[in-house]
N, CA, C and O of each residue as an XYZ file, in Angstrom:
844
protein
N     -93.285    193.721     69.278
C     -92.332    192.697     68.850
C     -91.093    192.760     69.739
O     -90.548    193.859     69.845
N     -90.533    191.611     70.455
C     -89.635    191.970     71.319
C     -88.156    190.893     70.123
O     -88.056    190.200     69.110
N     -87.383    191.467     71.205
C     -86.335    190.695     70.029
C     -85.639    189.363     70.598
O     -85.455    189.537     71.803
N     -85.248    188.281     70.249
C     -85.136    187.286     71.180
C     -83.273    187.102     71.449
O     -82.699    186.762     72.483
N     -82.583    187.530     69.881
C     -80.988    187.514     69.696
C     -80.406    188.846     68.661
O     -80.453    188.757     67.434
N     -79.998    189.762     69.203
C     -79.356    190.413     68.649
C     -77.881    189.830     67.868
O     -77.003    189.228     68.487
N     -77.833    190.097     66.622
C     -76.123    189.268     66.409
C     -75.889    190.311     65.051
O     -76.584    190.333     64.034
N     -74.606    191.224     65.385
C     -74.086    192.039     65.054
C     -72.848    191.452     63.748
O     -71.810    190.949     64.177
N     -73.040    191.555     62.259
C     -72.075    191.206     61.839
C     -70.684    191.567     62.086
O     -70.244    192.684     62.355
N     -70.104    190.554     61.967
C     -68.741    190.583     62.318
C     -67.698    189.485     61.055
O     -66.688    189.811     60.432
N     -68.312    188.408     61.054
C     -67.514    187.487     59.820
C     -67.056    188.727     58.685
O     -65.908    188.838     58.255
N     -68.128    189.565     58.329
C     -67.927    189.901     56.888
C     -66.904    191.360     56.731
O     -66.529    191.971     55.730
N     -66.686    191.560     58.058
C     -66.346    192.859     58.445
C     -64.813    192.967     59.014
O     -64.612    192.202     59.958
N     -63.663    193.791     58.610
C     -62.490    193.600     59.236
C     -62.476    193.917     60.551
O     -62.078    195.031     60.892
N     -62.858    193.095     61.377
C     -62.621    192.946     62.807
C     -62.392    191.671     63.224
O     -62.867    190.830     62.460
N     -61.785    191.215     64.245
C     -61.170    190.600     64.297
C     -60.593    190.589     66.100
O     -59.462    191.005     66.352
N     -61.366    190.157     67.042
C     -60.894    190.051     68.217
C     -59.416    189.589     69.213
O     -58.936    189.877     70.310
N     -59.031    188.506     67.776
C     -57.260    187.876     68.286
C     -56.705    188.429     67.444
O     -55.732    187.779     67.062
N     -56.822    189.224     67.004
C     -55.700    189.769     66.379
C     -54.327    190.433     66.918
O     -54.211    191.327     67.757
N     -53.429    189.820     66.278
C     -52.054    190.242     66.656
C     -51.594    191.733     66.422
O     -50.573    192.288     66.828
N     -52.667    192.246     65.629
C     -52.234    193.667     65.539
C     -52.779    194.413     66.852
O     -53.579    193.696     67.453
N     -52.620    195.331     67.300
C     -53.248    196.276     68.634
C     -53.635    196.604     68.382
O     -54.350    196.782     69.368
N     -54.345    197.412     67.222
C     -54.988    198.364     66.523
C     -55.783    198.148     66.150
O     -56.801    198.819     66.317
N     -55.694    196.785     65.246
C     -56.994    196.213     64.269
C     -58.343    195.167     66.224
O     -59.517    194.923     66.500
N     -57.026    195.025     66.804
C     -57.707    194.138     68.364
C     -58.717    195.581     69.031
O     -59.930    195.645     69.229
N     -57.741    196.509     69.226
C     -58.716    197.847     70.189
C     -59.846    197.901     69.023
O     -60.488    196.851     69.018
N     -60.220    198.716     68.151
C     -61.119    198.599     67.179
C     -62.071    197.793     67.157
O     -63.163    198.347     67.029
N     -62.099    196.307     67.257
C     -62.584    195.304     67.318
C     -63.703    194.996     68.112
O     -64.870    194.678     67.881
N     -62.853    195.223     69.353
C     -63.636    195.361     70.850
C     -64.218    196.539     70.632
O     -65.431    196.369     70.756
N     -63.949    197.759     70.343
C     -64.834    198.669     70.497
C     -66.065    198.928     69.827
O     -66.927    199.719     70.211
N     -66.104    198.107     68.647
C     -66.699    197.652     67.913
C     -67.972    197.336     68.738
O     -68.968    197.971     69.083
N     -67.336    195.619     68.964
C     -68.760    195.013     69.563
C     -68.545    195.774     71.052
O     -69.680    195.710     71.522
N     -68.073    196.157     71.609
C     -68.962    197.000     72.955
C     -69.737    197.768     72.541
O     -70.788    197.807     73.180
N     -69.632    198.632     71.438
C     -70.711    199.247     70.710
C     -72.430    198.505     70.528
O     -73.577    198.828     70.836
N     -71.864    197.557     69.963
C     -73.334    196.708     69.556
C     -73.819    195.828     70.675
O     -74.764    195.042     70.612
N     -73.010    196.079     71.752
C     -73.644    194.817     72.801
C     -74.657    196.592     74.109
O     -75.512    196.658     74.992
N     -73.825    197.495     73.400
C     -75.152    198.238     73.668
C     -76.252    199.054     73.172
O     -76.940    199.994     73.569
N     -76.129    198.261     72.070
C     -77.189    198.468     71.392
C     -78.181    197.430     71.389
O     -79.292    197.614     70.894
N     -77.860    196.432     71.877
C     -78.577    195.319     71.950
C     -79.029    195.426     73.114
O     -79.864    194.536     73.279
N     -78.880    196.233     74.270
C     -79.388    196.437     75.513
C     -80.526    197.952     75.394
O     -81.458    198.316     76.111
N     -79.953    198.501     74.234
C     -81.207    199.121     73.908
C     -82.389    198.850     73.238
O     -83.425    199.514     73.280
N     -82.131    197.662     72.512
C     -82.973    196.384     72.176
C     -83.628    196.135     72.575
O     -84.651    195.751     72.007
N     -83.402    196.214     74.368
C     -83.702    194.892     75.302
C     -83.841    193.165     74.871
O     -84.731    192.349     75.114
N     -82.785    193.067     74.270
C     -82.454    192.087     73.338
C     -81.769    191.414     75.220
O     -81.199    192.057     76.101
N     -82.135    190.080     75.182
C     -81.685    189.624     76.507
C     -79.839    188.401     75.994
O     -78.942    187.876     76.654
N     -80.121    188.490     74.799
C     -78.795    187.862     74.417
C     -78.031    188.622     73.222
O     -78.781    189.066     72.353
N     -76.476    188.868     73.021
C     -75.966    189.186     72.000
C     -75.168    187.815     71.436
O     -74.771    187.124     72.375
N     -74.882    187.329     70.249
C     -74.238    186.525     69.717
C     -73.039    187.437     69.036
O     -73.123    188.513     68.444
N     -71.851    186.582     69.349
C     -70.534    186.834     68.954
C     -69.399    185.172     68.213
O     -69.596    183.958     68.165
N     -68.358    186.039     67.814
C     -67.478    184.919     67.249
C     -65.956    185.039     68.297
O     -65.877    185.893     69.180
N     -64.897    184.101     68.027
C     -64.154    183.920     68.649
C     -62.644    185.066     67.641
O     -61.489    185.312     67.990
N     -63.190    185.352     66.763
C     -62.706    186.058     65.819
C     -61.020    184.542     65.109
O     -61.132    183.337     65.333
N     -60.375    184.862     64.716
C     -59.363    184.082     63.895
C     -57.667    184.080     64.360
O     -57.333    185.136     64.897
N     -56.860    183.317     64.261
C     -55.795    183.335     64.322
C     -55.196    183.026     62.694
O     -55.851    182.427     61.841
N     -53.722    183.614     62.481
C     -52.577    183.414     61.392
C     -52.702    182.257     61.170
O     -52.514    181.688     62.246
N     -53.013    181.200     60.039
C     -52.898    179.957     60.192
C     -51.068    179.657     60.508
O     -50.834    178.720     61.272
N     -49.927    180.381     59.971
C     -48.206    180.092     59.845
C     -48.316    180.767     61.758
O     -47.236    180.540     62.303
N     -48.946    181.206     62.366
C     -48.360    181.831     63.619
C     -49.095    180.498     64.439
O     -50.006    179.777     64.033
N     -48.341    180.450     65.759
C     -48.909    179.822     67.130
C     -50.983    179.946     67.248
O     -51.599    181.007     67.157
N     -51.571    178.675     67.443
C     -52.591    178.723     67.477
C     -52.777    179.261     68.972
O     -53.906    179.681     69.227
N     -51.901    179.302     69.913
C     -52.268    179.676     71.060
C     -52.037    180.796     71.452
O     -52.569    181.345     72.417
N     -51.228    181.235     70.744
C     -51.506    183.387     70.702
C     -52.046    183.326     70.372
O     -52.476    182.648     71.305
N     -53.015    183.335     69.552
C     -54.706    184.050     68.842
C     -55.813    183.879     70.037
O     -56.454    184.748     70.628
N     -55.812    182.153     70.217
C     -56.650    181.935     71.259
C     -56.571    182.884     72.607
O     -57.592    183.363     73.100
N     -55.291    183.100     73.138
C     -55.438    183.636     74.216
C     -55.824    185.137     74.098
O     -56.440    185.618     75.049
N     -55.502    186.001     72.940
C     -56.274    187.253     72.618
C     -57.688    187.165     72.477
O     -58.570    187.901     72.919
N     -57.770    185.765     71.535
C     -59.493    185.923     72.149
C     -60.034    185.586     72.805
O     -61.224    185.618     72.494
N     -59.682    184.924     74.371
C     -60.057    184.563     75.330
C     -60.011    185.749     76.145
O     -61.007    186.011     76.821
N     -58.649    186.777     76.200
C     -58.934    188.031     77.164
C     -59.609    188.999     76.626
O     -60.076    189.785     77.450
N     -59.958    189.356     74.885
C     -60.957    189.936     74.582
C     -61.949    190.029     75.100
O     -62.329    190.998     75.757
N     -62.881    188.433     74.760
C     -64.067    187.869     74.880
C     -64.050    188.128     77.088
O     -65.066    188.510     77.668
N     -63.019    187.883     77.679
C     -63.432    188.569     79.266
C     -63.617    189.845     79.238
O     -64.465    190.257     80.029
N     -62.955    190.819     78.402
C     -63.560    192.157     78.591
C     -64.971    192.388     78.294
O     -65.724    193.004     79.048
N     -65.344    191.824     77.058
C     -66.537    192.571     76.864
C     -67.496    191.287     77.439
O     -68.631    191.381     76.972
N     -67.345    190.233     78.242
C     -68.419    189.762     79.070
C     -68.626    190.755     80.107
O     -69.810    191.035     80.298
N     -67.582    191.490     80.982
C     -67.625    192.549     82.123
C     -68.577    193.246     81.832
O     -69.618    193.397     82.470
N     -68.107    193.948     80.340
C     -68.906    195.112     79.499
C     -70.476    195.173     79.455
O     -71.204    196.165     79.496
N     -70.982    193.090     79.307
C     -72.327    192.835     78.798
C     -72.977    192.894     80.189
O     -74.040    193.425     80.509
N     -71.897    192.079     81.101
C     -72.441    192.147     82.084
C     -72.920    193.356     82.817
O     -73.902    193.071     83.502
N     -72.601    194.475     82.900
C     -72.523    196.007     83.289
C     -74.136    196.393     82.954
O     -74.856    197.155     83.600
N     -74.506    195.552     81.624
C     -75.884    195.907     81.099
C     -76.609    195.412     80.965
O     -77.649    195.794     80.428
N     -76.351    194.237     81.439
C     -77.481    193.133     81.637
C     -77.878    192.639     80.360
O     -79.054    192.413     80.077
N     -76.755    192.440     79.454
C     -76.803    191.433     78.445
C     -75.729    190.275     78.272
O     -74.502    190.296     78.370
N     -76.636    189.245     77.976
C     -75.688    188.186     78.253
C     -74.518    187.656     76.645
O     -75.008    187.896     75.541
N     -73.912    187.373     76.665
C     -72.847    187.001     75.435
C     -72.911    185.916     74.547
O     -71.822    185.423     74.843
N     -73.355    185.180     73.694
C     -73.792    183.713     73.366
C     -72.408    183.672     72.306
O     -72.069    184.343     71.331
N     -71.905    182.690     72.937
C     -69.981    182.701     71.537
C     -70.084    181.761     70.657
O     -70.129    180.670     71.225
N     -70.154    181.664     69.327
C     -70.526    181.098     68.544
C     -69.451    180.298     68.234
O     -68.309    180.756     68.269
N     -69.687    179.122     67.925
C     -68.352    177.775     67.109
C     -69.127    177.817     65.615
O     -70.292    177.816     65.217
N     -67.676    177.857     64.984
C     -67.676    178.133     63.662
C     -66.822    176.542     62.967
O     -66.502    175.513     63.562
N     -66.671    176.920     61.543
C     -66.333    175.451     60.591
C     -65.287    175.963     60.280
O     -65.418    177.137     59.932
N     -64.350    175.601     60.258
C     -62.958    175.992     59.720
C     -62.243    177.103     58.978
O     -61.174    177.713     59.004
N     -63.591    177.044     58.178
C     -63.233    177.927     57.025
C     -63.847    179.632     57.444
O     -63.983    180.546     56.632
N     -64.111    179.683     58.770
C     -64.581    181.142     59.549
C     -63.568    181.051     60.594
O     -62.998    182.142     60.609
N     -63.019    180.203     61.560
C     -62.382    180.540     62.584
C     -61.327    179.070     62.832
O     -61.616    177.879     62.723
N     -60.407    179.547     63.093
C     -59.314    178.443     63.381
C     -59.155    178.574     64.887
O     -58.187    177.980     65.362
N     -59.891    179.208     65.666
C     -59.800    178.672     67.019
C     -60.992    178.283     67.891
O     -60.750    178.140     69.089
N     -62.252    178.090     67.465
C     -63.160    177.644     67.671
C     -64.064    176.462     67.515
O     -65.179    176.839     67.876
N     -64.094    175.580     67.255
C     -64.764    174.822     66.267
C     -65.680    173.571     66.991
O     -66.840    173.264     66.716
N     -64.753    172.935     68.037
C     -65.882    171.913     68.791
C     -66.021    171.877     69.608
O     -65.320    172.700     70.197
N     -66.886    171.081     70.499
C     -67.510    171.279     71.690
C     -66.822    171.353     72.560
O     -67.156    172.086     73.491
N     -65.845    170.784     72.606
C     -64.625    171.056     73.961
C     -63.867    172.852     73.585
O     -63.383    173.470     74.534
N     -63.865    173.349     72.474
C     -63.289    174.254     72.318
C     -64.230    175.200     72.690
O     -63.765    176.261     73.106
N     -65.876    175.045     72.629
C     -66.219    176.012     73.504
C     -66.343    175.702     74.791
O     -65.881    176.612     75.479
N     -66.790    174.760     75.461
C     -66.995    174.456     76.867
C     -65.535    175.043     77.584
O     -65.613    175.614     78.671
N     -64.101    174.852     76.851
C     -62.860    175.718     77.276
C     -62.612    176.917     77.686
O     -62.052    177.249     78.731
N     -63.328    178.035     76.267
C     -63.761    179.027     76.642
C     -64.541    179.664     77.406
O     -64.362    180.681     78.077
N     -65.700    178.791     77.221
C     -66.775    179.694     78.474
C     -66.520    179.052     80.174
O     -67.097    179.562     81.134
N     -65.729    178.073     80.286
C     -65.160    177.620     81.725
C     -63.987    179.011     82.083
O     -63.858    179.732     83.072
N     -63.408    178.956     81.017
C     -62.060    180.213     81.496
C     -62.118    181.583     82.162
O     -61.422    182.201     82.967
N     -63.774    181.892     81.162
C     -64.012    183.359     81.385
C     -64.870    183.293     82.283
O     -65.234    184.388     82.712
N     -65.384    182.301     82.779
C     -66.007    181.983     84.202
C     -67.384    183.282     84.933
O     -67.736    183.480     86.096
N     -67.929    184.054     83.345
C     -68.679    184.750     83.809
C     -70.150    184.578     83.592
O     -70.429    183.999     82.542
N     -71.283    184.997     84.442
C     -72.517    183.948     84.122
C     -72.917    184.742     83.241
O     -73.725    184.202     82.485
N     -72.628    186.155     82.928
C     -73.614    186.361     81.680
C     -72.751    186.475     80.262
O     -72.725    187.345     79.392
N     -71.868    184.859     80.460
C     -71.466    184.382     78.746
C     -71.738    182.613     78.828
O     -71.734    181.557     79.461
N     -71.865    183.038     78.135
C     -72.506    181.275     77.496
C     -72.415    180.759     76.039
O     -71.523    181.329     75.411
N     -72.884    180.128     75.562
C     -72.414    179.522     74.025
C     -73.828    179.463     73.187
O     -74.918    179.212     73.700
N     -73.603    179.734     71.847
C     -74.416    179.466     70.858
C     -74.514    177.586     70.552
O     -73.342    177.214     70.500
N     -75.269    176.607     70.389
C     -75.522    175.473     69.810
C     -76.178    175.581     68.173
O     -77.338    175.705     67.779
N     -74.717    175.460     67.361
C     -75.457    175.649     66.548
C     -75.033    174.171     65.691
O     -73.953    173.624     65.467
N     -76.610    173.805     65.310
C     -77.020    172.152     64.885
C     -76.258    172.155     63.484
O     -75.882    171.077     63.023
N     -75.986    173.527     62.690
C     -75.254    172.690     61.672
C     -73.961    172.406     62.198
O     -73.602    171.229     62.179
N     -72.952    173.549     62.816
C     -71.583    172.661     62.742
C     -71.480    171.952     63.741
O     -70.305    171.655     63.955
N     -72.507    171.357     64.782
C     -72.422    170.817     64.926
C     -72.057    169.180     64.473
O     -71.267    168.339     64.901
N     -72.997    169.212     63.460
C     -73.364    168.011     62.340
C     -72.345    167.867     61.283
O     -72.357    166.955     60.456
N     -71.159    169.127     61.367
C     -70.276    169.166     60.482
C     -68.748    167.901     61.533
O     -68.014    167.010     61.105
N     -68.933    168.535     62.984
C     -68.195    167.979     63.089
C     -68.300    166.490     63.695
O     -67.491    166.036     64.504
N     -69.320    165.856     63.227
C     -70.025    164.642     63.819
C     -70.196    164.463     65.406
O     -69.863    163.406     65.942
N     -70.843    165.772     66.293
C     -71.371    166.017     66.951
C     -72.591    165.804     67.059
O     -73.355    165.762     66.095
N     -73.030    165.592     68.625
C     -74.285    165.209     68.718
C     -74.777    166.182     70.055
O     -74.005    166.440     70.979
N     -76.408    166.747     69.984
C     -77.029    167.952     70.783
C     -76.389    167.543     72.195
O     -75.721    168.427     72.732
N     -76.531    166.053     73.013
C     -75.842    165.805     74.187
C     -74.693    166.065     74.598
O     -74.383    166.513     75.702
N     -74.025    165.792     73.728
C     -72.098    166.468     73.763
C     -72.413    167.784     74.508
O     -72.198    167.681     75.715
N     -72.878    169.029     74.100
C     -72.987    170.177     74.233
C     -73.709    170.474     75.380
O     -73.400    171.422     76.101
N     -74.828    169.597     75.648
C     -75.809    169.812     77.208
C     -74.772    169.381     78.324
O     -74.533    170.171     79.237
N     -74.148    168.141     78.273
C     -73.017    167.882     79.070
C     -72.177    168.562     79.561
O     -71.970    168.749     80.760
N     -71.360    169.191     78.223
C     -70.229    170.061     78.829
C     -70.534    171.445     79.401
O     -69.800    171.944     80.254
N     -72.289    172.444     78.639
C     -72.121    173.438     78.886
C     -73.506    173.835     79.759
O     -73.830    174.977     80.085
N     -74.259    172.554     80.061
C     -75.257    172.597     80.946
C     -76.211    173.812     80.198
O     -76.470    173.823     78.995
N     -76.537    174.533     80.902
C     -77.541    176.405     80.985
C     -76.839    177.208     80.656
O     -77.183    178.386     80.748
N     -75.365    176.780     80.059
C     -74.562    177.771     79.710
C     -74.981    177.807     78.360
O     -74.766    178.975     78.037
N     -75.618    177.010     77.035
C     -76.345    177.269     76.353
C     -77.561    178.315     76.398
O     -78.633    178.322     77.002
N     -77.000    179.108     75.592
C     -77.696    180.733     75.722
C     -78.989    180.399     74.079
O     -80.112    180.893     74.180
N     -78.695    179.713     72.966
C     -79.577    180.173     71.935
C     -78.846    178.595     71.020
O     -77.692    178.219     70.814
N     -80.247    178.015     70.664
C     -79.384    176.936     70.002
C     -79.940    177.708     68.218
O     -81.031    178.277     68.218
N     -79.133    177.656     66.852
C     -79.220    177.782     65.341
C     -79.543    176.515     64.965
O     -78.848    175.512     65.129
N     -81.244    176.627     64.160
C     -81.453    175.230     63.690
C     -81.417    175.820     62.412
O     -81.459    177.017     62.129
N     -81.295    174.370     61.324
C     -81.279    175.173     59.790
C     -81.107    173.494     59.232
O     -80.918    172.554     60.004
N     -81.234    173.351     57.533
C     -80.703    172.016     57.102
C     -79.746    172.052     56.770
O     -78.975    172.927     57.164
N     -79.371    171.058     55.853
C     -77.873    171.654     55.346
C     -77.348    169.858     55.151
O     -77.712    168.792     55.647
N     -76.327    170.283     54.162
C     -76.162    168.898     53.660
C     -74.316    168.241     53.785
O     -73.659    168.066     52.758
N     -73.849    168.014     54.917
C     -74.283    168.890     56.244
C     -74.372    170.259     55.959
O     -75.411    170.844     56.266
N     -73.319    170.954     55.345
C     -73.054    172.324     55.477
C     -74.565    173.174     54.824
O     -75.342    172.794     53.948
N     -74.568    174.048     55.400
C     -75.406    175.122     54.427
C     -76.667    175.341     55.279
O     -77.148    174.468     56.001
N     -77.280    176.883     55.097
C     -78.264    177.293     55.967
C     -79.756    177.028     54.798
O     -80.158    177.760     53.894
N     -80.093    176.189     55.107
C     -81.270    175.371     54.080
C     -82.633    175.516     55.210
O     -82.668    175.389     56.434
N     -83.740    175.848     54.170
C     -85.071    175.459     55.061
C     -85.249    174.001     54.988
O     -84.706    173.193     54.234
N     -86.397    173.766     56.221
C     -86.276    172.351     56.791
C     -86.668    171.416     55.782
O     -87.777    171.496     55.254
N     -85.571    170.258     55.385
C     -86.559    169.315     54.901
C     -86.363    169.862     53.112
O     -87.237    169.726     52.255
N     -84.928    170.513     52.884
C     -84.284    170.750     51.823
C     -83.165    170.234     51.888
O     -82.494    170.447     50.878
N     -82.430    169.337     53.049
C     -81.037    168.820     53.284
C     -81.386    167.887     53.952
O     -82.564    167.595     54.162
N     -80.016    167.046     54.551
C     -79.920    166.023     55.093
C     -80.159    165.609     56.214
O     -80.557    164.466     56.437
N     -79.850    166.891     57.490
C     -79.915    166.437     58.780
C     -80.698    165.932     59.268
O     -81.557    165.786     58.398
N     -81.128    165.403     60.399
C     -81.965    164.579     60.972
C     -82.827    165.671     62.172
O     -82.882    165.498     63.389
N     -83.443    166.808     61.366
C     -84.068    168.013     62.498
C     -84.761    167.622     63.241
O     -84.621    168.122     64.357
N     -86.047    166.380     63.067
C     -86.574    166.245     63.708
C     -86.126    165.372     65.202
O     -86.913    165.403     66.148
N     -85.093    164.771     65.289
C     -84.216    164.049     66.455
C     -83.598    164.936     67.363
O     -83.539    164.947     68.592
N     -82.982    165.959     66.149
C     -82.281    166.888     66.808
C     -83.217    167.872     67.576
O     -82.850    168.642     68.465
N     -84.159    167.764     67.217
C     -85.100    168.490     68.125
C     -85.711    167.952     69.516
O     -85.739    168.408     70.659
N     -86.209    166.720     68.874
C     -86.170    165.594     70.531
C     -85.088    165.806     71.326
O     -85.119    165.772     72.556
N     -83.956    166.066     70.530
C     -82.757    165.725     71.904
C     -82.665    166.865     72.455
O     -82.239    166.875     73.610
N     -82.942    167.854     71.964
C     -83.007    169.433     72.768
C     -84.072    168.940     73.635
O     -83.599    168.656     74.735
N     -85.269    168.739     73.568
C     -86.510    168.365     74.824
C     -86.174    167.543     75.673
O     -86.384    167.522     76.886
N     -85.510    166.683     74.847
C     -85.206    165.675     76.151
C     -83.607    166.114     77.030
O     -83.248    165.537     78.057
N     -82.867    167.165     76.397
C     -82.313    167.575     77.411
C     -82.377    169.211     78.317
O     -81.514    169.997     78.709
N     -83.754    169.175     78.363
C     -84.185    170.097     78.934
C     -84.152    171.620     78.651
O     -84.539    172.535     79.378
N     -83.402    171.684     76.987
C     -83.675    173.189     76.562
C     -84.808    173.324     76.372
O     -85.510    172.508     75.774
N     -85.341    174.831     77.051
C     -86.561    175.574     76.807
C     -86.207    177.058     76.250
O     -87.010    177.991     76.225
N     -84.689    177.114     75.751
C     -84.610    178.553     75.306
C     -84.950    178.687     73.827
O     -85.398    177.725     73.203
N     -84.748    179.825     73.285
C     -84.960    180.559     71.675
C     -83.714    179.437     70.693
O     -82.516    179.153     70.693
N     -84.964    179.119     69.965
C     -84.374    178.406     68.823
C     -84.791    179.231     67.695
O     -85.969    179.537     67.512
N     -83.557    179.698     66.718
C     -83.153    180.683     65.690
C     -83.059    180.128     64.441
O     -82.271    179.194     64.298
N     -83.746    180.541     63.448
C     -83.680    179.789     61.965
C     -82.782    180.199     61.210
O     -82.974    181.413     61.158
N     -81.793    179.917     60.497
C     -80.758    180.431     59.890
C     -81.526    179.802     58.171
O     -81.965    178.672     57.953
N     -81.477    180.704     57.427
C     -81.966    180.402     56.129
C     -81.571    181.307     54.990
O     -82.232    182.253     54.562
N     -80.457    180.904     54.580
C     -79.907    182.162     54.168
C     -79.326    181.744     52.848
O     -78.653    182.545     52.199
N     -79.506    180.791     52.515
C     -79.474    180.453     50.740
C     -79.955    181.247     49.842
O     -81.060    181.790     49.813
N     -79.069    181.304     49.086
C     -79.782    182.108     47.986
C     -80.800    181.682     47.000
O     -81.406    182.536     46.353
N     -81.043    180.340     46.832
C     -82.383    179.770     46.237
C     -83.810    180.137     47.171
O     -84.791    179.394     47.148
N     -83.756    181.257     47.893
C     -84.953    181.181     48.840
C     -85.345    182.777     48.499
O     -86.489    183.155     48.750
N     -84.288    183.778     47.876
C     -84.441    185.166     47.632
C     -85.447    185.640     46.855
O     -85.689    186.844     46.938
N     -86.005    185.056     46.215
C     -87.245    185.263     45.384
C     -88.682    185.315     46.337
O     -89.622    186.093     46.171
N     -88.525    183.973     47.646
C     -89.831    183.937     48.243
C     -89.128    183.228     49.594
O     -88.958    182.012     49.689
N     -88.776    184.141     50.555
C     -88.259    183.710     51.409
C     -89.316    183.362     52.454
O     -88.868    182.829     53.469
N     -90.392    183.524     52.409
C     -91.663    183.591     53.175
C     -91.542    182.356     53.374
O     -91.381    181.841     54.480
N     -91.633    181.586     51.965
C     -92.090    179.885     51.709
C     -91.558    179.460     52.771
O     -92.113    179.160     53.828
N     -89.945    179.416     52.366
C     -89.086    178.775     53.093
C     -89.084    179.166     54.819
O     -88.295    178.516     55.504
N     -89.693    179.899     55.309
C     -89.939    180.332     56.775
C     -91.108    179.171     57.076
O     -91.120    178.103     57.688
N     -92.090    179.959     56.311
C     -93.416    178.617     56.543
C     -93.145    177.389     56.447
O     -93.830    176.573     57.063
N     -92.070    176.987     55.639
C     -91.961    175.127     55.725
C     -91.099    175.258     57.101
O     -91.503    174.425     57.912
N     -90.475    175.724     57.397
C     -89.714    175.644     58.886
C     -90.891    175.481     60.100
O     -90.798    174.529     60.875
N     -91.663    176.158     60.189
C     -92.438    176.595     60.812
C     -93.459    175.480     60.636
O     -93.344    174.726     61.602
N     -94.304    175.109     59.900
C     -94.555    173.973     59.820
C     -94.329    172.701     60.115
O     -95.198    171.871     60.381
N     -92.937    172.487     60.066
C     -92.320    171.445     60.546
C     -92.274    171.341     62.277
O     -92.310    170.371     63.033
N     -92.176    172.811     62.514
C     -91.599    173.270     64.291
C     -93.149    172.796     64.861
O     -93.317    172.753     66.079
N     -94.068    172.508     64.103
C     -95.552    172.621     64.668
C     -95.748    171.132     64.537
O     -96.125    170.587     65.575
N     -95.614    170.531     63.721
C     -95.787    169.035     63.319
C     -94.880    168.279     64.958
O     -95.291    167.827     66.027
N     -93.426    168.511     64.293
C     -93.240    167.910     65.914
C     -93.335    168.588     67.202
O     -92.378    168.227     67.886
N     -93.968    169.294     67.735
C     -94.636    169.927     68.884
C     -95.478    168.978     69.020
O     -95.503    168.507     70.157
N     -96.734    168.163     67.686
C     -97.914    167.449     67.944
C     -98.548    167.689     67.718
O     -99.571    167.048     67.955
């Protein structure tokens, strides 16, 4: 079994990459340099990360810029090991400096290193009335791992329990030339009893439109 995305919690955990504290920031990073080599002991060929948060009462552009020179250290770091970085855009209510497609295409232009690139992930995308092209445009092959899931918009639902339109959104990945690892996020708690099901209707669906 090889692994296709290593992704190290971090939302649930006090860390925090922009942080204005020095303490809670060193920690942070040392943190995920930790897990981005562990993910090379994996041989996990991608790690997924967040942009971590800013003070909502402080400057949105101190936070950002801590997590912009963070996020360059430990690309050096991934890079050193031949793992690449995938930076995830989040919904508001996880990160106040991340959120749409220009806010990542910003980031991963700045840090200008080839082994970081961006997560596509189809729900917030769909949260922020985004569409899969927006994202091929701005970030080309810099798309490292696109998150498919349903969701109404919000919420990590198996396929064909929510609203989105998966099966389009899947055409538009083919038709814009992604051939990388697409990741199921299914993490409702109506699925904890028989989470199998809910894999197999995904999976089912991933086979139907294949043909």
């Amino acid at each position: 079994m090889s692994v296709t995305a290593y992704t190290p919690e971090i939302l649930a955990y006090p860390y925090n990459i922009a942080s204005e504290d020095d303490e809670v920031r060193r920690e942070s990073i040392a943190y995920i340099e930790r897990n981005i080599w562990i993910a090379a002991q994996l041989e996990a060929p991608v790690m997924l990360l967040s942009p971590g948060w800013g003070m909502w009462d402080r400057p949105k552009e101190e936070a950002r810029k801590r997590s912009v020179d963070s996020l360059a250290l430990l690309a050096q770091r991934a890079e050193t090991l031949g793992v690449r970085l995938a930076l995830e855009h989040l919904t508001i209510q996880s990160s106040n400096l991340l959120n749409c497609v220009g806010d990542v295409q910003k980031a991963v232009s700045e840090i200008g290193n080839p082994y970081f690139g961006a997560v596509l992930d189809l729900g917030q995308m769909s949260v922020f009335g985004e569409n899969v092209s927006d994202y091929f445009q701005a970030l080309g092959d810099k798309v490292f791992v696109v998150h498919m899931m349903d969701g109404g918009p919000q919420g990590h639902l198996a396929f064909g329990d929510g609203v989105l339109p998966l099966q389009q959104y899947y055409a538009d990945l083919q038709a814009c030339g992604y051939r990388g690892p697409i990741t199921l996020e299914i993490n409702d708690g109506r699925y904890a009893r028989d989470p199998h099901h809910a894999l197999q209707q995904c999976v089912a669906a991933l086979r139907c439109w294949e043909g």
